[in-house]
MIDRENVEX-632329 format. One line per field, with one value per residue (C-alpha): residue in one letter; y, x, z. Coordinates in Angstrom, 1 decimal. Each point is the difference from the previous one (the first is absolute). Last residue first. Layout:
BEGIN
aa <- (A_...) .
yy <- (Y_...) .
xx <- (X_...) .
zz <- (Z_...) .
***
This chain:
BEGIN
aa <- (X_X_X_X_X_X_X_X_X_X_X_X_X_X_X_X_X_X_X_X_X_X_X_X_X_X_X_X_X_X_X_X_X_X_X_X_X_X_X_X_X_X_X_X_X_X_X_X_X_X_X_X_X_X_X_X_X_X_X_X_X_X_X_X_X_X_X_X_X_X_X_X_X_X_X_X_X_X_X_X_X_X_X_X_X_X_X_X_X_X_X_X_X_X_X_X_X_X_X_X_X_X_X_X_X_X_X_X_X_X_X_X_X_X_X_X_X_X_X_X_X_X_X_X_X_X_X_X_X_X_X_X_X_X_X_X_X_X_X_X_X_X_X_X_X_X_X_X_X_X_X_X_X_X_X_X_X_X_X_X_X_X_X_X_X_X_X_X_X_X_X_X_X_X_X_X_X_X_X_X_X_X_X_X_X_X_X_X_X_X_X_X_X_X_X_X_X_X_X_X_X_X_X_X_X_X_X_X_X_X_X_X_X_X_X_X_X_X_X_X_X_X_X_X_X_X_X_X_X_X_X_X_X_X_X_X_X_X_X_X_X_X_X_X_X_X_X_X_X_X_X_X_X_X_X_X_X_X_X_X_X_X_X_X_X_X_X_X_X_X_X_X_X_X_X_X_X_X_X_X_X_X_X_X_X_X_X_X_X_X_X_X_X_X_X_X_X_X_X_X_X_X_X_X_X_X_X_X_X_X_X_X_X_X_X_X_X_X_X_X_X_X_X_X_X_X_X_X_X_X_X_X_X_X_X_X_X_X_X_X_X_X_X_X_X_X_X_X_X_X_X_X_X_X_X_X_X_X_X_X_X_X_X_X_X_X_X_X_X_X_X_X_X_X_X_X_X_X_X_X_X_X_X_X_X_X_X_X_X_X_X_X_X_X_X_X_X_X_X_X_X_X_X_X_X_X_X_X_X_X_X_X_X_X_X_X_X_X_X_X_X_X_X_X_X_X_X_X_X_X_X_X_X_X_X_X_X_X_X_X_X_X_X_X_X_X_X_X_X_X_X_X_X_X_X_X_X_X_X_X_X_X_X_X_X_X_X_X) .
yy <- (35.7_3.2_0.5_-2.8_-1.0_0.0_-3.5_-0.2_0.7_-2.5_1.0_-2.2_-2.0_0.5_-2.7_1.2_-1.9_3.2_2.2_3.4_2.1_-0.2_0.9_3.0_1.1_-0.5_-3.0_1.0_-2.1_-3.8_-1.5_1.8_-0.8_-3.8_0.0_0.8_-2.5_-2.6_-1.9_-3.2_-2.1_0.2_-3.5_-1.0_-1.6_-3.9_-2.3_-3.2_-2.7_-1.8_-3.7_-3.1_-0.6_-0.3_-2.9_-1.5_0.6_2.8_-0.8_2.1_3.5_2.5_2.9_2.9_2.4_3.2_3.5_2.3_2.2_-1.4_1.0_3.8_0.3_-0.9_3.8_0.6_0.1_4.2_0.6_-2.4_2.2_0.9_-4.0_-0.3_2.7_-2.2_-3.0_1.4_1.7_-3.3_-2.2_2.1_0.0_-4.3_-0.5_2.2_-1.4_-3.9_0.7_1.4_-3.1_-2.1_2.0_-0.3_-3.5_-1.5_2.3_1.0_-1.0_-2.4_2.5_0.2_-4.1_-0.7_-1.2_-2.5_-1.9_-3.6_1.3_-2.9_-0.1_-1.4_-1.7_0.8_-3.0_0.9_-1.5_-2.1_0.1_-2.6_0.9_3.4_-1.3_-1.9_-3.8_-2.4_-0.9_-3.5_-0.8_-1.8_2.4_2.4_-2.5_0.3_3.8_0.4_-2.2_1.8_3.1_-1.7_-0.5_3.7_1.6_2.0_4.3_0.9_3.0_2.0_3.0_-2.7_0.1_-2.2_-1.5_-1.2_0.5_-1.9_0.7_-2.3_-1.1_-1.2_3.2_0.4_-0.1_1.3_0.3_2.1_0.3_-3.6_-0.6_-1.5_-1.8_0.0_-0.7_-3.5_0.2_-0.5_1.6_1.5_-0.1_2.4_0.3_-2.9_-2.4_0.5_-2.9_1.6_3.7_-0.2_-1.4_3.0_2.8_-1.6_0.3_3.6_0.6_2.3_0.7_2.9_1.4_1.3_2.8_0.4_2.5_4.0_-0.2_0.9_-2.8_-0.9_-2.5_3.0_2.5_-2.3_-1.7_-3.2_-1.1_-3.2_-3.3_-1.5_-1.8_3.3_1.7_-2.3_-0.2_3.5_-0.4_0.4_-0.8_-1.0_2.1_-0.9_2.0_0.5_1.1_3.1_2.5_-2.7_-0.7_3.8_1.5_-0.7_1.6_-2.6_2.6_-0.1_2.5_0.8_-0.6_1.5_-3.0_-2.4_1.7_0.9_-3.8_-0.8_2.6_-1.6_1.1_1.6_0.0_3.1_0.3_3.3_0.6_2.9_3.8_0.6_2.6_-0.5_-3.9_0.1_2.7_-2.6_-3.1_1.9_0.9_-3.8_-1.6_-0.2_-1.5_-3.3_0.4_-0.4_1.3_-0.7_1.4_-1.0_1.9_-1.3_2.1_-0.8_1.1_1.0_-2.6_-2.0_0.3_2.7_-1.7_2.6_-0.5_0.5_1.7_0.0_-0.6_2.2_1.9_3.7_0.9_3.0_-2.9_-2.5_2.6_1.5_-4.0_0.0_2.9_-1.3_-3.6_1.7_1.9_-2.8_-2.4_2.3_-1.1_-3.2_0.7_1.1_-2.2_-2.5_2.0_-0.3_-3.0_-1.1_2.5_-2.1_-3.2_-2.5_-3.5_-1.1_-0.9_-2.0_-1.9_-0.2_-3.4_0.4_-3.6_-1.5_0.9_1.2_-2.1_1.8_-3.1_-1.8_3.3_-0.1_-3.7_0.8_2.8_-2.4_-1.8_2.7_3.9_2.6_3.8_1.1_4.4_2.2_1.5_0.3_0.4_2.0_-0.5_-2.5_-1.8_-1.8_-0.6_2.5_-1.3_0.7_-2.9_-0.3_-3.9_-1.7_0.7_-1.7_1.1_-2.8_2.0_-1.5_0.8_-0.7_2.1_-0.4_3.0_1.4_3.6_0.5_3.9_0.5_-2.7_-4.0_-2.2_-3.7_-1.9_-3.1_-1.4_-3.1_-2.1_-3.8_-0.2_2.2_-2.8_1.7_0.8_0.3_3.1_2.5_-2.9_2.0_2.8_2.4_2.5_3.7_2.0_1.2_1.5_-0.6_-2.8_-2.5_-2.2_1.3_2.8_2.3_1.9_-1.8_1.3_-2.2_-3.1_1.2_2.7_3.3_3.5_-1.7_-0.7_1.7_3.2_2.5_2.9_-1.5_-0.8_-2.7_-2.9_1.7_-3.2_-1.9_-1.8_2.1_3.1_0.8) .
xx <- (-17.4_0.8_1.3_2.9_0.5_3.4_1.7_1.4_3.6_2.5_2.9_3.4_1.2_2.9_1.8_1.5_2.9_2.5_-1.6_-0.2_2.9_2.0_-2.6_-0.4_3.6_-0.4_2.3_3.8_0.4_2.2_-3.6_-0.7_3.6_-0.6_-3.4_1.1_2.6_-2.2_0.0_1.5_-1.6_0.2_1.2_-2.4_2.5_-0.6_-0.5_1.8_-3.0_-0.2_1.6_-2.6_-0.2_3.7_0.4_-2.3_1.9_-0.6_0.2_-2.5_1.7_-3.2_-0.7_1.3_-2.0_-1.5_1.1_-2.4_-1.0_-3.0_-1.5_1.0_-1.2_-3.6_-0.5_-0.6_2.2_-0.2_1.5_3.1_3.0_-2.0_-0.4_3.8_0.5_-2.4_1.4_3.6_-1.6_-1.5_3.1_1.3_-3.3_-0.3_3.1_-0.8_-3.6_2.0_2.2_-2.7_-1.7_2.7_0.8_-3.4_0.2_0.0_-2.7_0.7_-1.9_2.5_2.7_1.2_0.0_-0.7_-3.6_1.2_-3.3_1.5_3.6_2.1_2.7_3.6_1.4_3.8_2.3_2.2_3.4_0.9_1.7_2.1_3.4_-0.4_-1.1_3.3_-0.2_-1.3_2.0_-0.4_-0.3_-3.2_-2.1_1.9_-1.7_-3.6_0.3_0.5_-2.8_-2.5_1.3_-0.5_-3.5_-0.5_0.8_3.2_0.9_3.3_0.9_3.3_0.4_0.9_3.6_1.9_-3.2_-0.7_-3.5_-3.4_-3.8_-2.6_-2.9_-3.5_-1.2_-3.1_2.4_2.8_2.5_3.1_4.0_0.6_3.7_2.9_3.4_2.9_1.3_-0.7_-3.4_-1.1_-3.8_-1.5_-3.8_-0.9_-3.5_-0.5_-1.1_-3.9_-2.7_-1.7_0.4_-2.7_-2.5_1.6_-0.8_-3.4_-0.8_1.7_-2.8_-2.4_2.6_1.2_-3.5_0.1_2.4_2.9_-0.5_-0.6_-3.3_-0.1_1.7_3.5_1.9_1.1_1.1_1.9_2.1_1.0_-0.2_-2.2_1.0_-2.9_1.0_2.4_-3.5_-1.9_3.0_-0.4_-3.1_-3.3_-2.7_-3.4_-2.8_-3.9_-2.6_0.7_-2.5_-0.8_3.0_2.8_-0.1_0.7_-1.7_1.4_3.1_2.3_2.3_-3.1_-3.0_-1.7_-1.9_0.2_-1.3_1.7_3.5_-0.6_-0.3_3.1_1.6_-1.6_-2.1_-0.5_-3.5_-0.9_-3.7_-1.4_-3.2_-1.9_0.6_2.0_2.2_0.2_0.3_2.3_2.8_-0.4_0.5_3.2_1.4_-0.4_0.9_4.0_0.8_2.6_2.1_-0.7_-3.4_-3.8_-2.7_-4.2_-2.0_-2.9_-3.3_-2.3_-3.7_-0.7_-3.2_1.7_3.7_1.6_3.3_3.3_2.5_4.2_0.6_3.9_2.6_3.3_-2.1_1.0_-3.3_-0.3_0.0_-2.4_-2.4_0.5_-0.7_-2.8_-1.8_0.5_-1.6_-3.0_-0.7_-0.1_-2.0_-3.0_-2.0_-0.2_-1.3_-2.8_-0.2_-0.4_-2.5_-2.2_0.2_-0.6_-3.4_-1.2_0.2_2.9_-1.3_0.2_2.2_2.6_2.1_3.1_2.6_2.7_-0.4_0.1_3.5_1.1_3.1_-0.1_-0.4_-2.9_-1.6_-0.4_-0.9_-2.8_-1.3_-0.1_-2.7_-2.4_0.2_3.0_0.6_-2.7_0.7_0.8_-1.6_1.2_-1.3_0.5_3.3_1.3_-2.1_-2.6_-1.7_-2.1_-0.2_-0.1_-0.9_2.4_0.4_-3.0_-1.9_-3.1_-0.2_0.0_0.1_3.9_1.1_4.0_2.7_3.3_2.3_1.6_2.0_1.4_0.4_-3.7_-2.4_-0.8_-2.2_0.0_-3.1_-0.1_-4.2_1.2_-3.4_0.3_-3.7_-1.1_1.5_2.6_-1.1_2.8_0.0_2.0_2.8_2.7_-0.4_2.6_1.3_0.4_2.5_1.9_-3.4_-1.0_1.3_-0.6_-2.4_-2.8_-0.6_-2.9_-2.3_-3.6_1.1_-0.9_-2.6_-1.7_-1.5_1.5_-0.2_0.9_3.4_1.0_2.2_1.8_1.5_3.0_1.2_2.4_-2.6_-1.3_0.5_-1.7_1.5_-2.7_1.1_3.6) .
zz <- (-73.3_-0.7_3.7_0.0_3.2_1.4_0.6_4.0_0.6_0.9_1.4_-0.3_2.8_1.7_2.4_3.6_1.2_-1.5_2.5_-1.0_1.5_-2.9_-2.6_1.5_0.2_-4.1_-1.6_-1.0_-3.3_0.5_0.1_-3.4_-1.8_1.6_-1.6_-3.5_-0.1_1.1_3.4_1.0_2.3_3.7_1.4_2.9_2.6_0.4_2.9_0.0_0.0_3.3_-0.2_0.3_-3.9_0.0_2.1_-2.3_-3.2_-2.7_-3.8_-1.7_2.0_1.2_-1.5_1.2_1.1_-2.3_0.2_0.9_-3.3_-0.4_3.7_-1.1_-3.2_1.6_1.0_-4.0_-3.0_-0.3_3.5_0.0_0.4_4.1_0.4_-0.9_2.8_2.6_-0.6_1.2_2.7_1.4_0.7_2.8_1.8_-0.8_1.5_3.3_0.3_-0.4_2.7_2.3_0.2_0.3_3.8_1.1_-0.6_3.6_1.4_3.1_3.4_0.9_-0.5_3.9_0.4_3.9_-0.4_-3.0_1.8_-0.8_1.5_-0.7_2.9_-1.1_2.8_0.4_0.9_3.1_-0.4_2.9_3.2_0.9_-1.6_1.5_3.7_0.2_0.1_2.9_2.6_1.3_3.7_-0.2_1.3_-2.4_-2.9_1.9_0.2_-3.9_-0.8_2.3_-2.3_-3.0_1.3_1.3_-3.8_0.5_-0.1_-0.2_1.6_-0.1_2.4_2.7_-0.5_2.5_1.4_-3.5_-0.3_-1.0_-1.0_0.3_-2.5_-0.1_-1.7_2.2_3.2_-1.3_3.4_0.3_0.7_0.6_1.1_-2.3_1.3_-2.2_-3.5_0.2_1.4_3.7_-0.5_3.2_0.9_2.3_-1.9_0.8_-2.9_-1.8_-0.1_3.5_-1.2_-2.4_2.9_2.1_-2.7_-0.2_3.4_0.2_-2.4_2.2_2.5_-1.0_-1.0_3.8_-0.2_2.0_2.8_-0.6_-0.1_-3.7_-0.6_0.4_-2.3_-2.9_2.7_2.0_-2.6_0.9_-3.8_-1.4_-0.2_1.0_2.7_1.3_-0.1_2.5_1.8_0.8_2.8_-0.5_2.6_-1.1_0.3_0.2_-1.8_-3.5_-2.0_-0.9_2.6_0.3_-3.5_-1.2_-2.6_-3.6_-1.7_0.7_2.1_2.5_0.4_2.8_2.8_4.0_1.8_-1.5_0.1_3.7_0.4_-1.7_2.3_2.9_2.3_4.1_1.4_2.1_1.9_0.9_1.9_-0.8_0.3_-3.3_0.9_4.0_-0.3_-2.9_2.2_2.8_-2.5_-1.4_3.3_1.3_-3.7_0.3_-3.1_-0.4_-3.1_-3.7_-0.1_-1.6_0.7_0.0_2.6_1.1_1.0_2.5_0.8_-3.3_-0.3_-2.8_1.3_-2.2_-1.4_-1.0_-2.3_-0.3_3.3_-0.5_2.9_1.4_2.7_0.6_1.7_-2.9_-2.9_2.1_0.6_-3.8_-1.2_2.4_-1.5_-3.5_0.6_1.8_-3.2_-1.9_2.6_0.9_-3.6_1.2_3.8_-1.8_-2.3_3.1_1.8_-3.1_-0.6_3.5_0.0_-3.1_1.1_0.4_0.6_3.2_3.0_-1.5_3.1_1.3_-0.5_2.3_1.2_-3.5_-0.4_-3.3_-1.0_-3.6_-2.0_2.1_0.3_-3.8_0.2_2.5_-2.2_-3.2_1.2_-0.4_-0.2_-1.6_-0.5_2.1_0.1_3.2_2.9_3.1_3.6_3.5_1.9_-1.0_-2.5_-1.4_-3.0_-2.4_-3.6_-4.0_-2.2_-2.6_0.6_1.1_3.4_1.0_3.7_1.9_3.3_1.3_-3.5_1.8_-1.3_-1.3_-1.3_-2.7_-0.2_-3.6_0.9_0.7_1.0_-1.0_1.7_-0.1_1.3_2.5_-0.2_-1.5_-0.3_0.3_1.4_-3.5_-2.3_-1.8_-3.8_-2.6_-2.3_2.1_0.8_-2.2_1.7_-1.7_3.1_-0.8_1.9_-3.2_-1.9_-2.9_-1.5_3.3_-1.7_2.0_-2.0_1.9_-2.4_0.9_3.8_2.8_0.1_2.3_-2.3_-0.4_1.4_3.9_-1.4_-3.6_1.5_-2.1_1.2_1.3_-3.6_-0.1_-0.2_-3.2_-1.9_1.9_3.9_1.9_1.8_-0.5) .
***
C-alpha cells in the first residue's frame, strides 16, 4: 500500500516525493488495481479556481479511508503519498480521491465536517522511511500478541496489525464472539511493545477481507478485490432461489452465508412474481394435492397427494393458475393422472457430432478390408495357371480372366439403374497332361515360394565372335 499502482501491496515501494505532482505515472485510477481505488470521473473538467474543493480522501492499511482538509494547497492528485494529522504524533497514508467528488463521498458516509483534520505536507523522505519501518514490525508483532492473548486465556483472535506512520501507536484488529476483558491484555501490550495500544474489534466478513483467499468458485474472494460494503444475508435468500439449507454449501469462508447470494436474488424475485404460492393446494377428485417444489427456469411446479406424497406430477404455471381459479369457484378439478401429460422428447441435433466416439474413423475402413481379403484368396489361383504358363509369356495370365457378360439387347429403364450381379471367375478346364503334373508332389522349395510372384526367363547378352 503506497500509491494506488500495481505495487500498492508492497511496503517497499513508495512513488510520492520520487515523482512529479502529478503522482505515480503507474497508478490505475479505474479501480482494477487496487480495491480502495476511486475512478474520478470529473478529472478532465476544469473548476474555476474560486470554486476550489480543497477536502481530500486518504486511504491507509486494512481498507481505512479518511477525510482531510489541503489546508497549504499542496497540489496533491491521487497516489501522492502524505503526512496528515493525528493522535498522538502523525500519519502517513496514500490520496485516493480530490475535487468535487470528496464532498459527495462524505455526503454518503455521514462524515461530519467538524472532525475534519488537516494534511500537513507532503511525505518526504524521513516519513517513508519511518513508515517502512514500522511496516516491516507488523508480522512479528502479530505473533507476539497472539501468544499474549493465548497465555492470558482470552477467547478472541488478533487477526492483523496497523503501525501508525511515525510508530507511536499501534491497532490491534480481533475479532470474538463474546465480550473480552482488554485491561490485562493492554497492560501485558504496553510492557511488550512499549507504545500506545489501541483495540478495534471486526467482523467475520471483515476478517475474510483482510486475510484473502480463494472461494468454492475458484476465483479470489469478492470481499477481499472489490467489494467494499456488506450486505446482510439471511436464509430467505436461499429458500427464494430454491436452493438447499445446507450449512456447509451456503457459508463462506467466513463462516456466514456468502455474499454472491444476493447477486441474482432480484431476478429470482422478478421470476417469482408471475408464479402461484408455493402453498398452493389442489381440491381434486381423488383428494387434496400440496406443492412439493418450485422450477423456476423450467416454469413448472410439482404436486402431491397428501395421502401418498412419493408421487409427483410436475404442471406448467398457467394450467396451474387455471386449476386454482376452478377450486375458486368450488369445482374440483380431475385427478393429477388424468391431467398430466405425456412428455414429448426433443430430439437435439448435434451440429459439432462432438459427442460421437468414432467421429474420427474412417467410415469405409471396414469395405476396404473386404475387398484385400477377396482379392488375397483370388490370387493363388492366377498365380498356379501363371506358373503352367511359362513358355507363352507373363501375358497368359490377363487372357485367361474370364470375360463379363455382355449386356441383354432388350433391357428396360428400370433395369438400366440396377447394379450388375457380380460374377465368380470360373477356372477353365485344364488338359489331361496338366492335371497328371499338378496332381505330382511339387519340391518343398517350390511350396514356400510365393505363388503371386511371376517368372521371367534370363536373358543373356550375345557373345562376341573373336574372328571377326
Amino acid at each position: 500500500m503506497s500509491c494506488g499502482c500495481k505495487t500498492s501491496g508492497d511496503s517497499a515501494h513508495s512513488c510520492g516525493p520520487k515523482k512529479t505532482a502529478n503522482g505515480c505515472e503507474s497508478v490505475n485510477t479505474c479501480g482494477n488495481s487496487y480495491k480502495l481505488s476511486v475512478f474520478d470521473w470529473l478529472s478532465n473538467v476544469n473548476n474555476p479556481a474560486s470554486n476550489r474543493c480543497d477536502l481530500v480522501e486518504v486511504r491507509f492499511k486494512n481498507d481505512r479511508k479518511s477525510f482531510y482538509k489541503n489546508v497549504n494547497n499542496i497540489p496533491l492528485h491521487i497516489g501522492s503519498v502524505v503526512t496528515v494529522e493525528s493522535s498522538p504524533g502523525h500519519d502517513v497514508g496514500v490520496v485516493s480521491l480530490t475535487g468535487e467528488l470528496v464532498k459527495i463521498q462524505m455526503k454518503k458516509k455521514k462524515f461530519p465536517e467538524e472532525s475534519i483534520l488537516k494534511i500537513y505536507r507532503q511525505a518526504n523522505q524521513k516519513d517513508l522511511e519511518v513508515w517502512q519501518e514500522a511496516r516491516k514490525k507488523e508480522d512479528g508483532v502479530k505473533l507476539e500478541a497472539r501468544k499474549i492473548a493465548y497465555r492470558i486465556g482470552l477467547e478472541m483472535k488478533v487477526t492483523d496489525v496497523e503501525y501508525q506512520g511515525d510508530s507511536s501507536k499501534i491497532t490491534f484488529y480481533y475479532t470474538a464472539d463474546n465480550r473480552v476483558d482488554f485491561r490485562q491484555l493492554i497492560k501485558e501490550y504496553a510492557g511488550a511493545f512499549r507504545t500506545k495500544i489501541d483495540m478495534k474489534q471486526i467482523g467475520f466478513r471483515q476478517e475474510a477481507a483482510k486475510v484473502g483467499g480463494i472461494g468454492s468458485c475458484g476465483r479470489e474472494l469478492c470481499c477481499s478485490t472489490w467489494l467494499t460494503d456488506f450486505r446482510s444475508v439471511n436464509t430467505n435468500v436461499a429458500r427464494y432461489q430454491q436452493l438447499s439449507i445446507n450449512p456447509q454449501k451456503l457459508a463462506g469462508q467466513c463462516g456466514k452465508l456468502k455474499c454472491c447470494l444476493n447477486y441474482e436474488l432480484d431476478s429470482y424475485l422478478d421470476a417469482l412474481s408471475n408464479f402461484p404460492s408455493s402453498s398452493t393446494i389442489l381440491d381434486t377428485e381423488k383428494g387434496r394435492a400440496f406443492c412439493i417444489k418450485i422450477d423456476v427456469f423450467k416454469k413448472k411446479m410439482w404436486f402431491a397427494y397428501v395421502d401418498s406424497s412419493m408421487a409427483w406430477y410436475d404442471f406448467d404455471i398457467d394450467l396451474v393458475k387455471k386449476l386454482v381459479a376452478k377450486n375458486k369457484k368450488g369445482e374440483r378439478i380431475l385427478p393429477l393422472e388424468d391431467l398430466k401429460q405425456p412428455d414429448t422428447p426433443i430430439q437435439s441435433v448435434d451440429l459439432i457430432q462432438e459427442n460421437n466416439v468414432d467421429r474420427f474413423e474412417k467410415k469405409n475402413r471396414g469395405n476396404n478390408r473386404n475387398r484385400n481379403q477377396n482379392q488375397n484368396q483370388s490370387r493363388p489361383n492366377n498365380g498356379g495357371q501363371g506358373q503352367q504358363g511359362q513358355g507363352q509369356g507373363p501375358n497368359k495370365s490377363r487372357q485367361e480372366r474370364p470375360e463379363r457378360s455382355e449386356r441383354p439387347e432388350n433391357t428396360n429403364a428400370n433395369s438400366v439403374n440396377q447394379p450388375r450381379p457380380q460374377q465368380k471367375p470360373q477356372p477353365k478346364p485344364q488338359p489331361k497332361a496338366q492335371a497328371e503334373k499338378t496332381d505330382a508332389p511339387s519340391d518343398p522349395e517350390k511350396k514356400q515360394q510365393n505363388p503371386n510372384k511371376k517368372n521371367f526367363k534370363k536373358k543373356f547378352p550375345p557373345k562376341k565372335d573373336k574372328n571377326a
